[in-house]
Every structure is written in C-alpha cells, then in structure tokens.
Phi, psi and omega in degrees: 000135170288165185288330198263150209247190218257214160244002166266343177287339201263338180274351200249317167279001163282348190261002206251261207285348186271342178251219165313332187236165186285162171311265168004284179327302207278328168328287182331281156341296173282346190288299203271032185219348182312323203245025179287110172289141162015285182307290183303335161311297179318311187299327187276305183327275215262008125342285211302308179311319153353286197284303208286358143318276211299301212281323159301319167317326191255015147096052173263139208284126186208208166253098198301146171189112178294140124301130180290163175261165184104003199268347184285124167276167173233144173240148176226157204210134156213126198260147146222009191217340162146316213289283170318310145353271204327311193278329150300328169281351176292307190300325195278313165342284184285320154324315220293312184271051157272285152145003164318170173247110155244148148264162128278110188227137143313111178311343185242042163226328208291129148265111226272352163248027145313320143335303204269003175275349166241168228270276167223133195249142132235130173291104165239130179206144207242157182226122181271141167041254207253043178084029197269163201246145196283135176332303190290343170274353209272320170308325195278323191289315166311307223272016183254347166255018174283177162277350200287310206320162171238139192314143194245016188333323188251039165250122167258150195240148128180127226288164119227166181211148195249134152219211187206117141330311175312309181277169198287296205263097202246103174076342185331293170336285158329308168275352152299277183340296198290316179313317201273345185254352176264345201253354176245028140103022169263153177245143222275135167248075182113165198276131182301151187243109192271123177256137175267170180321320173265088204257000199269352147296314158317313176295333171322285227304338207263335182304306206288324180309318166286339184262347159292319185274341169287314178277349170271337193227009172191012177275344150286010200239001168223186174222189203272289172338316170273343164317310155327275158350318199256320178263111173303140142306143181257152222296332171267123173237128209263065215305301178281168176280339198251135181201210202296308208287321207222057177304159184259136173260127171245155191271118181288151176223357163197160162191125182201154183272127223228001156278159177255187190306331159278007192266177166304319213222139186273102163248124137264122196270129196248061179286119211232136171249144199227036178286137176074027166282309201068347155326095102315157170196156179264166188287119148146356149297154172234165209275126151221164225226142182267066163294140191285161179275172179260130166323307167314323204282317194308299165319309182273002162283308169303337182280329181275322195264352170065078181231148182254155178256007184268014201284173183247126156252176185286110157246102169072055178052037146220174183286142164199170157300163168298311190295287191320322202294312163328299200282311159265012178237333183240143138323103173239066177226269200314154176264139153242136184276050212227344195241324179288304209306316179307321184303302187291313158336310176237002158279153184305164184279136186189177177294304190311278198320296166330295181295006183257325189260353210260323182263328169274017165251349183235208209289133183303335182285333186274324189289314202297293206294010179263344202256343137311352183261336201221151160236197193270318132008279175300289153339304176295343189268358193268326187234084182306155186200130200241109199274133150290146174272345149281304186296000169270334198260306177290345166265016186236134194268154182321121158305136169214175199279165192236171184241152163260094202312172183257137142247043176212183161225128202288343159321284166291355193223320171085240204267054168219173213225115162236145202219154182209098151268149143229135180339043199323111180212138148217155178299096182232112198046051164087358195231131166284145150233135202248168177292134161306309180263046151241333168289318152354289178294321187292342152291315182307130173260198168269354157267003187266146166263145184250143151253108176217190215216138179266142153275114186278144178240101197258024164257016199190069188223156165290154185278111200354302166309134161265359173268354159306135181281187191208070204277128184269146145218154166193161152213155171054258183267013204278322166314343205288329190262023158240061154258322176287341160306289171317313178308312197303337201232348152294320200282313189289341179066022191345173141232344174312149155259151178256161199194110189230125167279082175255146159218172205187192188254342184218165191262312172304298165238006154259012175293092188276132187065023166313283192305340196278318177279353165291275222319291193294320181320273195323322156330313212108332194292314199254094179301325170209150176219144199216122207249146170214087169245123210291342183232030182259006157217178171311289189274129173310132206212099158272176177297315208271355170277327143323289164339286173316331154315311191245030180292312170349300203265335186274304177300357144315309183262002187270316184299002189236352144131011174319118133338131166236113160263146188217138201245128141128222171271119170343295206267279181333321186241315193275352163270350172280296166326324177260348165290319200264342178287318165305330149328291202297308190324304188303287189342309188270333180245049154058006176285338141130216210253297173330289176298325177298320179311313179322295203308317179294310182332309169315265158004330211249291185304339138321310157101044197256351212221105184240124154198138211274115155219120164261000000 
C-alpha cells in the first residue's frame, strides 16, 4: 500500500478529532477510502453530500440555505455501450462535490415535458452505426425534433456527443441535439464537442467548461444542501474498485471451441474468475476485456516502417519502447482513416497511394468500406513512408477494450464471467490477419490474466416478473447472453415461458451450447425453440425467415405482455430481424405497416422490444 495518502485522506484527518469527527470515526473513514480511485472519491463527496441532504430534509439541525431559482443543472445521457453514462456521472460527480445542483437522468426515464422548464442542461449522446441515436435516446430525440418540442429562450446547453470517426455519420446524434435545440431558441454554453473514441481528454476539457460556467454564473445561487436536494443518487454505486479505467486482472480458468472441427469458424467459450473483484453483473450486461497486440503482428509493423523497437517515445506521459507502446498501447487491426488521410499527404508517390486519395476525395462512404478491407500494417506497407517513432505512435490510434455479451449468470456460476468469441481471421496474398481482441482471446490459457471491467447494460435485462414470457432471437454468437438468461430464470424458478430463435450456417458443428439448450427445452424451462442453419439446404433459411413463420403464435404472445430480444450483427441480422416482427405486426391485426411501426415503438418505450447489436 502506498504511504502517500490521497486528498480525500488529508481532508478527513484535517476534519478529526479536532473538528466534527471522533477519533474512531475518522478510522472508519480513512479504512474505508484507502484502496478508492480518484474517480470514485469524487463521486462519494458528492454520494455524501446527498445523505446530508437527506438528513437535513428530515429535520436535522443545520443553516436553512435556498437555492436560488433557476439554479439546478439537469445532465441527461443517452448511452447504449456504457461510454455516455459514464461521462454524465463524471459531470454529475464532479459539480455535485463542488456544490452545484444537478440532477442526472437517463433520456428514456427524462419527461420531456419538463424540457420547457429548465434552466441548464447538458447533454452527453453516443451515436450508432449510420448515425442512429442509442434506443434509450431516440423518444427524447423525436420529441425534441416534434411539433410538440417548446420554445427554450430561458435555456442554457450544451452538448458533447461520442462517436467513432471512422463511421460516415461522426456524432451525428449530438449534432442533431445542438442543432435543434438552438433553433428552438436556446443558447449554447460554449461550442458543442464531437469525441472520438479516445474521448477521455476531451471531455475533461468540457468538465472544465462546466465548472467554469458554474462558478462564473451559479455557484452564488445554492449550497452543497441544496445541491443535495436536487440531485437523485446515483443508480452505480461502486460496490469494487475496478472499472474501465482501473480493469481488474483475471486469471482464466477455461477457453475452449465450442464449434466443431468442420466449421469455418473458431467460437470460443471463455471462462474468467473474477474472485476477490467485488465485480458483479446481471445477465444482458458485458464483459470488456483490454487486449494486447500479437507480437509477430507487432514485428512486422517495425519491419515494414524500419524502425527499431527498442527506440523510447512518449505514451500517456511515460516512457516507454516503441515495441511496449505497440503492443498496449495502439490500435494495429481496425484502420483509421486518420492514418490514411496522413499517408496520402506524406508518403512517396506510387499506384497504391493514388487509389487511396483518389478514395479519401470521394464519397466517404466508399473511402470508409475500403478501410475494411486493409489493416494497418498493410497500408504502411502500400504507402511507404519515413517514419519516426513518435510520429509512427502519434499517428495510430489509441487502443481501446472491446465489450462481450456475458454469457452466464452469477446466479449459477458465482464469481466467474463467460463470454462466446469468435475468431476473426482472413485471408490475404497468403497471409492471415487476424482481430485484434478476439485472437487475443482465442488465445489465451488457464495460465494466462485477462484485464476486464463489467459494462452494465440496463437496456437489454430480464424482465422484473419471472413469470413474463420471453422470445430470445440470435444468430451465431449473438446467443450468449440468453445462455445467461436461461441460467438466470433456472436459479429463479421462472414460471414464464421462453422461445428461443437461433441461427448459423450448420446444425452439425454450429449449434452453440446445443446440448445445454436440448437440456432446458426437455426441462421445460425452454418452452420453444425454432432453428434457422442457413446453409443445411438448397435455399437459404435465417432467423427473421423463422420469425415470419411462426408470426401468429409470436404476436399472441408480444399480445399477451412477452418481451422481445434481439442479439447480434446490426446490419446482417438484426434490421432483417426487425423487418420481419414488423411484418408479422401488420399481418395480424389488419391494421397495416404504419401501426406495426407505432405498434414496435411501443414496445421499444416499454422496454418490452431489447437490443444488443454490433
């Protein structure tokens, strides 16, 4: 343990037996912050400030002191992977122990017609795929892009928005917000801030921009009580120490392939103890997991740019080799077109180099799917260039974790975690390339540790009642996490009934968890199951062609209060999958495609309509 104590240690023995608290106490106190980070110290100063909160409301002796009005910030967040959350409880933290009034809200908890009633807002919304607003954000985003929305003249904003650079639609979300909210008369506190994936030095800058605007325009207009007052707790309370930022290292304890020997594709089931963590989760939360680069991959990155790996550069203010900074510190799979636009700028003139810029000058949409095609490597090697080793480090972008559906329940497994990967790997001019975290994973023995973190997902959970029925849909690893369902409603002793849609391409070696899921079916637990392996006949047979079958029997049961899950890849699986519940909706109640859309909407706002998609 270290010797040097924190600055919440130093406040609390400066506060003790000579100020408020007793010697004992202040034990207490410092015992139970020792082993806390940073982040989490913040968050309880204002946790604390709360209960004193609490305690004053409930007529404990204090200094009556208002908030003036108009003085409560509101931060509303719409998350779908954890990353928007997060940076509103950082913003709600840190006001909060400050001595701000904020509330915190989830946009799909938020009531919106509450909106022409407030002051000051700030927004942080993370943006999907082709520039779609995360499920839980999408009700607050119509209605603020309705007829409805109300003129905001006494409202101050202001935005950050999450993206990924990489996709054609960067943030779009976010700039929906600001646009639109400026256009129903609100004003801006400062220019909205679009964040790329390594989004956490921007955001600090927008934290300082709000505790600037707090302390120049309200911080006279409340006290730390009323702050209290104002601001609900919040829903993580951070039972471990461990989180994205502070991953936890675990020791694996199985990893073995659960495809068989004739398939295409390497899936592994993945077993992580997560003993001595205090980490917990529920089923439809995710696992992310921090992976290393592969060495060999590591090499031939030095080899192509003729670099040494032993030179030393700067990585996150320490020294390190170049070869160390590679392997934990950069993205080298995913492409960023941030390393092309540098190349075609500063690399020698060649064929390769033309066809790159001749694709970053023309539609974006076409320069992006080219960059799916190469990996980074491969680039450095079309466009040569003579590269420095900082400047080979600064132009590659920050690694970051990837996330995993859970496949268990702690209900059943207790302090262990299971994830279902599959390899990425293809094939080019003779040579694999391979995913960055999944060959990682697919690697990894029972002597090896993993660094991971749970992501909570509270959109894509079971339903309170155990008695709700329940229709499962995936294909290929998009199952796993109602293998954590099913544990989860065996340990629970459901009476609901279950329905599970799966698909692949063979029955023969790609049925994942086959036996487990014959085992509950024959139980009972698993009322049904309906199979789509897409390459076990002449004509091609997916999950939403299973759906459309059985639309009758599925709109009975959505009509009788079921839940609907949906697992897997966005585009492949899951706009077909929603296309084809939209079918069956019309079909049946003579109403047409309008009202099924409606009819789903619901369903989405209810939280009756859930999904996991990558």
């Amino acid at each position: 343990m270290s010797n040097e104590k924190s600055a919440a240690q130093l406040a609390v023995a400066q506060t003790g037996p000579q100020g408020l608290l007793s010697t004992e106490q202040m034990g207490r106190v410092q015992g139970a912050i020792t082993d806390l980070q940073p982040q989490q110290l913040i968050w309880l100063s204002g946790y604390f400030a709360g209960l004193s909160g609490q305690s004053l409301a409930a007529g404990a002796t204090a200094p009556a002191v208002e908030a003036a009005p108009g003085a409560t910030i509101t931060v509303l967040y719409g998350s779908q992977t954890g990353n928007a959350r997060g940076v509103a409880e950082r913003l709600h933290a840190h006001l909060s122990s400050k001595g701000a009034a904020v509330k915190l809200l989830d946009m799909e908890d938020y009531n919106a017609r509450h909106l022409k009633s407030e002051t000051h807002l700030a927004i942080v919304v993370s943006t999907q795929g082709e520039g779609d607003p995360p499920d839980s954000a999408r009700g607050f985003l119509e209605f603020v892009q309705g007829k409805k929305a109300p003129k905001l003249a006494n409202l101050s904003y202001s935005v950050i928005g999450l993206g990924d650079s990489s996709y054609e639609f960067y943030c779009k979300t976010g700039k929906d917000f600001d646009e639109r909210l400026a256009e129903l008369g609100a004003s801006r506190i400062g220019d909205r801030l679009d964040a790329d994936i390594d989004y956490q030095a921007e955001t600090d800058q927008w934290l300082e921009q709000w505790q600037g605007y707090w302390q120049d325009n309200l911080a006279n207009a409340g006290s730390a009580a009323a702050a209290a007052a104002a601001a609900p707790a919040l829903s993580l309370v951070a039972e471990s120490a461990y989180n994205k930022f502070a991953p936890f290292s675990a020791d694996i304890i199985d990893n073995f392939a659960i495809t068989g020997s004739g398939s295409e594709k390497k899936i592994m089931h993945v077993e992580i103890s997560l003993e001595d963590s205090g980490l917990s989760y529920q089923p439809g939360d995710a696992l992310g997991i921090w992976h290393s680069n592969d060495a060999e991959l590591v090499e031939e990155i030095l080899a192509v740019t003729q670099l040494e790996g032993d030179t030393e550069i700067t990585s996150n203010k320490q020294q390190k080799t170049l070869r160390e900074a590679l392997l934990s510190d950069r993205e080298l799979t995913l492409l960023h077109p941030k390393l092309v636009e540098y190349l075609v700028e500063n690399s020698g003139e060649n064929d390769r180099r033309l066809v790159w810029k001749g694709l970053a000058e023309g539609e974006r949409a076409d320069f992006l799917a080219a960059l799916y095609t190469r990996q980074v490597v491969e680039v450095l090697a079309e466009m040569p260039h003579g590269w420095q080793a900082q400047e080979l480090f600064d132009q590659l972008r920050p690694l970051t974790p990837r996330l995993y559906s859970i496949a268990s329940s702690q209900s059943a497994v207790e302090e262990e975690v299971h994830v279902t990967v599959r390899e990425v790997v293809a094939e080019r001019q003779g040579k694999k390339r391979f995913g960055g975290a999944s060959h990682y994973l697919a690697s990894l023995t029972d002597d090896d540790k993993a660094k991971v973190f749970i992501e909570p997902n509270r959109h894509f959970h079971l339903p309170e009642s155990t008695d709700t029925p329940i229709i499962m849909v995936g294909a290929g690893t998009g199952v796993a996490p109602y293998r954590g369902f099913m544990q989860e409603r065996e340990a629970q002793g459901a009476q609901g009934e279950s329905w599970l849609f799966f698909g692949n391409s063979n029955a023969r070696y790609e049925f994942l968890y086959q036996t487990q899921w014959q085992a509950w079916h024959k139980s009972g637990l698993l009322s049904r199951i309906d199979l789509a392996f897409s390459r076990d006949q002449a004509e091609r047979i997916y999950v939403q062609d299973r759906i459309r079958q059985q639309g009758e029997d599925i709109f009975t049961w959505l009509e009788k209060g079921a839940h609907f899950y949906v697992c897997g890849d966005k585009d492949a699986m899951a706009k077909g999958v929603e296309q084809a519940l939209i079918d069956v909706i019309a079909a049946h109640n003579d109403k047409g495609i309008e009202f099924a859309k409606a009819y789903l909407d619901d369903l989405q706002r209810k939280g009756r309509y859930q999904k996991d998609v990558y």
